[in-house]
C-alpha positions in Angstrom: -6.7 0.6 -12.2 -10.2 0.7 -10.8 -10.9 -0.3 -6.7 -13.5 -1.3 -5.9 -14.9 -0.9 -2.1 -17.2 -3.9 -0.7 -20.9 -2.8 0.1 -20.8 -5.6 2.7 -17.6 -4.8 4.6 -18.4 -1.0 5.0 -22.0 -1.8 5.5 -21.3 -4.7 8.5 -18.3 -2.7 10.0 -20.2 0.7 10.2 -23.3 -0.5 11.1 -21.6 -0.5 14.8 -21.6 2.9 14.5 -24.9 5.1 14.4 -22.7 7.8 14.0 -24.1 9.6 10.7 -27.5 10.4 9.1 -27.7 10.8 5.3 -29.9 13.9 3.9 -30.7 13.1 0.7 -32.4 16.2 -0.2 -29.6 18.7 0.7 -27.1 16.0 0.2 -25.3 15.8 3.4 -23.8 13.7 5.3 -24.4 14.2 9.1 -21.9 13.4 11.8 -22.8 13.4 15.3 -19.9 15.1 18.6 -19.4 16.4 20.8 -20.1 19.5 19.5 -23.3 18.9 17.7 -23.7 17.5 14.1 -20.6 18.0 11.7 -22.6 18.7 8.5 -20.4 17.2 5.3 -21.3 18.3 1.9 -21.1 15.5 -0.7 -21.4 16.6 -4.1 -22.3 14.7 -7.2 -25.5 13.4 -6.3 -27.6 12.3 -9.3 -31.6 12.4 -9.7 -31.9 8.4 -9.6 -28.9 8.6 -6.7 -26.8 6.0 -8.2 -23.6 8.2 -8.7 -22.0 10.5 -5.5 -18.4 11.3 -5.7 -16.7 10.8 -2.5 -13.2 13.3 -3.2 -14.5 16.2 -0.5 -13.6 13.3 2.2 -9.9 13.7 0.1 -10.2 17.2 -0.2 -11.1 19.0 3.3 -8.7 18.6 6.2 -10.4 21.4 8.2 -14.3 20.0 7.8 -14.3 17.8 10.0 -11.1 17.7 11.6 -9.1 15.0 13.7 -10.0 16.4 16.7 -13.5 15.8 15.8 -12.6 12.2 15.6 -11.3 12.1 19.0 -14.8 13.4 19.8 -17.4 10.7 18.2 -20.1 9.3 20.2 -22.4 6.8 20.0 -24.7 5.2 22.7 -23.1 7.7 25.2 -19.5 5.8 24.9 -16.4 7.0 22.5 -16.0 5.3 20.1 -12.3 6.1 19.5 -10.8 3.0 20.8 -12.9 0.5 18.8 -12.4 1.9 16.2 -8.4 2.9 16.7 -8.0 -0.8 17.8 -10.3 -2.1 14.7 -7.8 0.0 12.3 -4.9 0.5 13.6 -3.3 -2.9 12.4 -4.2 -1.7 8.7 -2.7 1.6 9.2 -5.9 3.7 8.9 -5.7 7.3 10.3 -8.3 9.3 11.3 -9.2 11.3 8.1 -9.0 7.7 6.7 -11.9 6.7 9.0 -13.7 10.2 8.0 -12.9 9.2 4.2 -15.0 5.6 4.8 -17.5 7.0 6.5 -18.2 9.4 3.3 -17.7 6.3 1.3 -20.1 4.5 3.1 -22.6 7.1 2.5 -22.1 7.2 -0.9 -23.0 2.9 -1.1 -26.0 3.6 1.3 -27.0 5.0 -1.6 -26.4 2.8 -4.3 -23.5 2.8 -6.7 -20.6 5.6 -6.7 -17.5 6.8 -8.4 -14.9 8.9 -6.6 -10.9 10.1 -7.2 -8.5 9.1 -5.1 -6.0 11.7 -5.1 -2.9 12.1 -6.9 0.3 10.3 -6.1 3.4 11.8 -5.6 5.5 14.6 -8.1 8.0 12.9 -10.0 10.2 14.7 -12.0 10.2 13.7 -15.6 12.4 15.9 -17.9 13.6 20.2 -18.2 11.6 22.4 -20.5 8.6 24.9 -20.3 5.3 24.9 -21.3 4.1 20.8 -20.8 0.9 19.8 -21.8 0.1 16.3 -21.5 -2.5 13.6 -23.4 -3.2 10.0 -23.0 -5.2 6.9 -24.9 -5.7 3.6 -22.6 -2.4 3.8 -20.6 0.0 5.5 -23.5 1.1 8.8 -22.2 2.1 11.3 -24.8 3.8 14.6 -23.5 5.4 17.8 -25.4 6.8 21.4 -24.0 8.9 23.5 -25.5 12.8 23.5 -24.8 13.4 26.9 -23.1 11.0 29.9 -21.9 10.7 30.9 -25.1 10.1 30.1 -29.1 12.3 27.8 -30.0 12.5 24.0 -30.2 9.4 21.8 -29.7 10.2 18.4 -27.7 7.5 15.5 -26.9 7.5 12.0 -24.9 5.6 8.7 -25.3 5.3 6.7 -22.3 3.0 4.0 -20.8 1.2 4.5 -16.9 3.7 1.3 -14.8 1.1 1.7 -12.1 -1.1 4.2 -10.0 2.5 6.6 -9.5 4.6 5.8 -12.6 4.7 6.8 -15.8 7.7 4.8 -17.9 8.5 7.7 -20.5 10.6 7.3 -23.3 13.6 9.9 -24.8 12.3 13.0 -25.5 12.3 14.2 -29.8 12.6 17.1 -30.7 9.2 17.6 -33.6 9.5 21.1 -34.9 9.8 24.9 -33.4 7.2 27.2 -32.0 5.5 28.2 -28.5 2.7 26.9 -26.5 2.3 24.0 -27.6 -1.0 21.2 -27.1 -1.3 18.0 -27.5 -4.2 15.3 -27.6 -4.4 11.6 -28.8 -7.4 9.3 -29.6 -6.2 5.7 -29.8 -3.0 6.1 -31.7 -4.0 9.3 -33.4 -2.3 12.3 -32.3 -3.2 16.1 -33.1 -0.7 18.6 -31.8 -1.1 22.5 -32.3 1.3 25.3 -31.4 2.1 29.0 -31.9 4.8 29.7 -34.8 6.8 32.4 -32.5 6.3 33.8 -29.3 3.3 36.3 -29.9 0.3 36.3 -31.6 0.6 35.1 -34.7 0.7 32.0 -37.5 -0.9 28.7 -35.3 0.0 25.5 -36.8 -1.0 22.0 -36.5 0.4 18.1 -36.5 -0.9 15.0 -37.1 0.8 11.9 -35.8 0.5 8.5 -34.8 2.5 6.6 -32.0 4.7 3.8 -32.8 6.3 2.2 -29.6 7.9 5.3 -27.9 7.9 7.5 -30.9 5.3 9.3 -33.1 5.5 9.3 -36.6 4.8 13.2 -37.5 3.1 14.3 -40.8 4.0 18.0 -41.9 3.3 20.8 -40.3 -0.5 23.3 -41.5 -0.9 26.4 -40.7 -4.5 26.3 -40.0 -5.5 30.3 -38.5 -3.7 33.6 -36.8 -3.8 33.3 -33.0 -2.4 33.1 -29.8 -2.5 30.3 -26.7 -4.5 27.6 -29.3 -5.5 24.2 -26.8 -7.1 21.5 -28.5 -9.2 18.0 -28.0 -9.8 14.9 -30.0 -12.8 12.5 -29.8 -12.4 9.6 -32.7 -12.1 11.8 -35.8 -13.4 14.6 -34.3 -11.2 17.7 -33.3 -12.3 21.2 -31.4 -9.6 23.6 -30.8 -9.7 27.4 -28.9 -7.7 30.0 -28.9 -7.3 33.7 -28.5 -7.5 35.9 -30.9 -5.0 38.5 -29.6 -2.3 38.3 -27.6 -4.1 39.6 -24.7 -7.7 39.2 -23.2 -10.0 39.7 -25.4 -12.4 37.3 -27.9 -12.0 33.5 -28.2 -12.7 31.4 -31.1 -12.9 28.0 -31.9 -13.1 24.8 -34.9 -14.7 21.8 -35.5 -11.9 19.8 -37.8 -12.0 15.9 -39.3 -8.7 13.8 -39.7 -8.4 12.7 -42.8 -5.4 11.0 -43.0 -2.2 13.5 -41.7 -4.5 16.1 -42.7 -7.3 17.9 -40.6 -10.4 19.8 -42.3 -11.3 22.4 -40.2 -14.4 24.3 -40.2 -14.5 28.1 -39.7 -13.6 29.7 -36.8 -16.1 31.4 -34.6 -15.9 33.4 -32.1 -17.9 32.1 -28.6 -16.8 34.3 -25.6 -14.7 36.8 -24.0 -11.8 35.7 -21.9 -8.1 34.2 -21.9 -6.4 30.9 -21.1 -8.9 28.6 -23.5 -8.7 25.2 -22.9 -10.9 22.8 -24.0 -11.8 18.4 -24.0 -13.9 16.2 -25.9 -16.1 13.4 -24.8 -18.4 12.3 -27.9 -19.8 15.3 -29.1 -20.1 17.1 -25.5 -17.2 19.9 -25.4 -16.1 21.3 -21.7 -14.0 24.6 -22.3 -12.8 26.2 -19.0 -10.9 29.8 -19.3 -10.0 32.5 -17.0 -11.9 35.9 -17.9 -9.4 38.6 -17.9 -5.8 39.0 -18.2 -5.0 37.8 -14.7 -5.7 35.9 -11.9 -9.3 36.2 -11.2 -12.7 34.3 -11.8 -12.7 31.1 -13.7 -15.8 30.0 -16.1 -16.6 27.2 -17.8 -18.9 26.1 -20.8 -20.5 23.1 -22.1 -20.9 22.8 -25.5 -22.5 20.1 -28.1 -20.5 19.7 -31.7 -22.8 19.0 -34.7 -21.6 19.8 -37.7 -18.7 22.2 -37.8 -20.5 24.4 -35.2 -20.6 24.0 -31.2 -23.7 25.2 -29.4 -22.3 26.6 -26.2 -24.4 27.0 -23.0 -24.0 30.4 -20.8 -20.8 30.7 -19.0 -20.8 29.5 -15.7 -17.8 30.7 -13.0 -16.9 28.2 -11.0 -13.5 29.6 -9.2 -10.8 32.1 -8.4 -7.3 31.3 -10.4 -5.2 31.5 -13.6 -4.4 29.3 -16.3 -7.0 26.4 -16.0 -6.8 23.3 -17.7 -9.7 20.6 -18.2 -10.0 16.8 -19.0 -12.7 14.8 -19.5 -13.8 11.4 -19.8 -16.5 8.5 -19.8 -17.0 7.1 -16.5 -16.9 3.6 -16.7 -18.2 3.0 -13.4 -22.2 1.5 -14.2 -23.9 3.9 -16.1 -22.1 7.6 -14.6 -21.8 10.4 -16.2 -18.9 11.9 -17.5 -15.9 12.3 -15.1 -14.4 16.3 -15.6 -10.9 16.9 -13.8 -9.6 20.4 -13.9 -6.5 21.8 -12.6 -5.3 25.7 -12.3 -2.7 28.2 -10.6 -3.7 30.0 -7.6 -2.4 32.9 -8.8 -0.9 34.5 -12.3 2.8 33.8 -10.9 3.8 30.2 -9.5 2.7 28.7 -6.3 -0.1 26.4 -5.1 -1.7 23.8 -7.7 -5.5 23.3 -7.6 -7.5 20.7 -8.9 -11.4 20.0 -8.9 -12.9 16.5 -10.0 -16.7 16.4 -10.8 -19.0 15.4 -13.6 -21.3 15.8 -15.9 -25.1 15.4 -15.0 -26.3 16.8 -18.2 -27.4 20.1 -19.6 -25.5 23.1 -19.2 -23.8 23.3 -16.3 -21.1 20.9 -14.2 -21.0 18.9 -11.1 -17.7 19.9 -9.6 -16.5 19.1 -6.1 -14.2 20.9 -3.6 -11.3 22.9 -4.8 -8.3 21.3 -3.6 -4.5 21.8 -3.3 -2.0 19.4 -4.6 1.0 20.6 -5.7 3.1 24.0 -6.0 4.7 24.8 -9.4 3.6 26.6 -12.7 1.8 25.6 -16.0 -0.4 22.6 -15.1 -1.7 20.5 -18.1 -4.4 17.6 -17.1 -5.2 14.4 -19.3 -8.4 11.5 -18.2 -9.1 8.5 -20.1 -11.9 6.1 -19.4 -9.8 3.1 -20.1 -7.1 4.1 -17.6 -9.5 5.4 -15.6 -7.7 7.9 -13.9 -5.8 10.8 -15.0 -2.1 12.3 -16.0 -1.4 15.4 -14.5 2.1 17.8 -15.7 3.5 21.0 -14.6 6.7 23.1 -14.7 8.1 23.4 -10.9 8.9 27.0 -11.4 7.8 30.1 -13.1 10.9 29.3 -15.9 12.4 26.8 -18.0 13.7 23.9 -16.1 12.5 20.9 -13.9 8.9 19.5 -15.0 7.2 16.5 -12.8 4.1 14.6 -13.1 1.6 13.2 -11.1 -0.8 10.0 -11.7 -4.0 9.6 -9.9 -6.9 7.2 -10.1 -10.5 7.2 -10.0 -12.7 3.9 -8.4 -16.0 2.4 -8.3 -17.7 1.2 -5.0 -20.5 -1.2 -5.3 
């Protein structure tokens, strides 16, 4: 599941083509027109340049557009038929000639990771509420069974390729609300509201057997509302709200031991709504939208030691509702974490919206382009740097009923 691009192909083919001009300083790629230079942003530009993420070719169809295509020029002749005629037989379109060229930029510069996009929505199951998780290629899934407390369902499945997802039947594990998953090899933690307010929040403990998970019993573990949670080896952060509304959000540092956890206190860290959190080592990304409603997004990085998290200042990074992040180590070279997060548009269904970035270090996150995917409700995201891609789940309407999935990929170049 990880592409790779030849340096030598790129390199030799656009080499034809003086068409570009890479600005290392403001980290841009420059295009030359008709019109004058088409100035393209490329984000995720390290300090030693080995690592720029190539997803704003995926992400922009208005910057630059196909009609600036039609428009390159080099040595005073259009290049447009050369390269139509050089492509064409492969079935490369215009945006997929824009896409190379930011590609190419990225290998002028030495080694780079990049996501491809997701592939298409397949519907998997009915239900409410998904949030997804995954270990290697093993998939694991749960939502609850109507719009409302009640029973708790999950799914086990294995990535088939860069679409598919082969799940298997869906088991019914207990009965609550808002349920969140997360696995670390074959460990699973699980944690969910008791009703449908604020309330008891109670945890799981599992581990996945061939399509199936083998629960332990259910722990209350604190009074909450909304809880999300992350797993890294034996480690586990959770968040959640402490009120059924906007208001303070806390979180714990726990241990497995066994199909037990031993949580640390809980400790308040911000002021917001819609936690949710991921784990890579002891590096916490927590994303959350700071009111009620649709509105500003923030995020914070965090380092575990102990049963504490240091948290950096929150940083906004977008206008939405109901964000979810993933996280994972790139395995491309020596790259930094790869951070995928998805959200609603709005605080009612409608337009999905993902961004992919990284992790640079410090306090603050290298994230690219918003961009659309989808249109639906509830979107849960899981990476893994074994897959090396991610698993994406969402309800297609603002109730119980259909939920689909997505599967995308990140790649290496170099």
């Amino acid at each position: 599941m990880r592409p790779r691009v030849s340096q030598k192909f790129l390199a030799a083919f656009f080499s034809r083509f003086p068409l570009y001009q890479i600005d290392r300083q403001m980290r841009l790629l420059k295009i030359k027109t008709k019109e004058g230079v088409v100035k393209y942003q490329i984000m995720g530009f390290q300090s030693d340049f080995h690592t720029c993420e190539a997803n704003a070719a995926f992400a922009q169809d208005s910057q630059p557009n196909p009609e600036s295509f039609n428009n390159l020029q080099t040595n005073n002749h259009s290049t447009k038929p050369l390269l139509t005629s050089k492509l064409s037989l492969i079935g490369l379109t215009s945006r997929t000639i824009w896409c190379a060229l930011v590609l190419f930029a990225c290998v002028s510069l030495g080694r780079a990771q990049g996501f491809v996009g997701f592939g298409g929505a397949t519907e998997y199951d009915s239900g409410f509420n998904p949030s997804v998780a995954i270990s290697g290629t093993t998939v694991v899934e749960v939502h609850n069974g109507q719009a409302e407390s009640g029973p708790m369902w999950y799914h086990v499945g294995q990535v088939y390729d860069s679409t598919t997802i082969t799940w298997g039947p869906a088991y019914n594990y207990d009965t609550g609300f808002n349920p969140s998953v997360a696995i670390s090899g074959t460990t699973v933690v699980e944690v969910h509201n008791g009703q449908g307010e604020f309330g008891p929040m109670w945890y799981h403990v599992g581990q996945v057997s061939g399509s199936t998970i083998e629960w332990g019993p259910y722990y209350n573990y604190d009074t909450g509302w909304n809880p999300s949670v992350a797993i890294s080896g034996s480690t586990v952060v959770e968040v959640h709200n402490g009120q059924g509304g906007d208001g303070p959000m806390w979180y714990h540092v726990g241990t497995i031991n066994g199909k037990k956890i031993t949580w640390g206190p809980s400790n308040s860290y911000d002021w917001g709504y819609n936690p949710s959190v991921a784990l890579v080592g002891s590096t916490a990304f927590e994303v959350h939208n700071g009111q009620g409603g649709a509105g500003p997004l923030w995020y914070h990085v965090g380092t575990v030691g102990g049963n504490q998290i240091t948290w950096s200042p929150s940083n906004s990074y977008d206008w939405g509702w109901n964000p979810k992040i993933a996280a994972f180590a790139a395995n491309c070279y020596d790259d930094p974490p790869v951070v995928m997060e998805v959200h609603n548009a709005n605080s009612y269904p409608g337009d999905l919206w993902y961004h992919y970035g990284d992790w640079p270090g410090g306090t603050t996150l290298a994230l690219g382009p918003t961009t659309e995917y989808d249109w639906g409700w509830n979107p849960s995201i899981a990476a893994d740097s074994d897959f090396n891609g991610v698993v994406e789940v969402h309800n297609g309407q603002g109730t119980f009923g259909p939920m689909w999935y997505h599967v995308g990929g990140n790649f290496c170049i170099g």
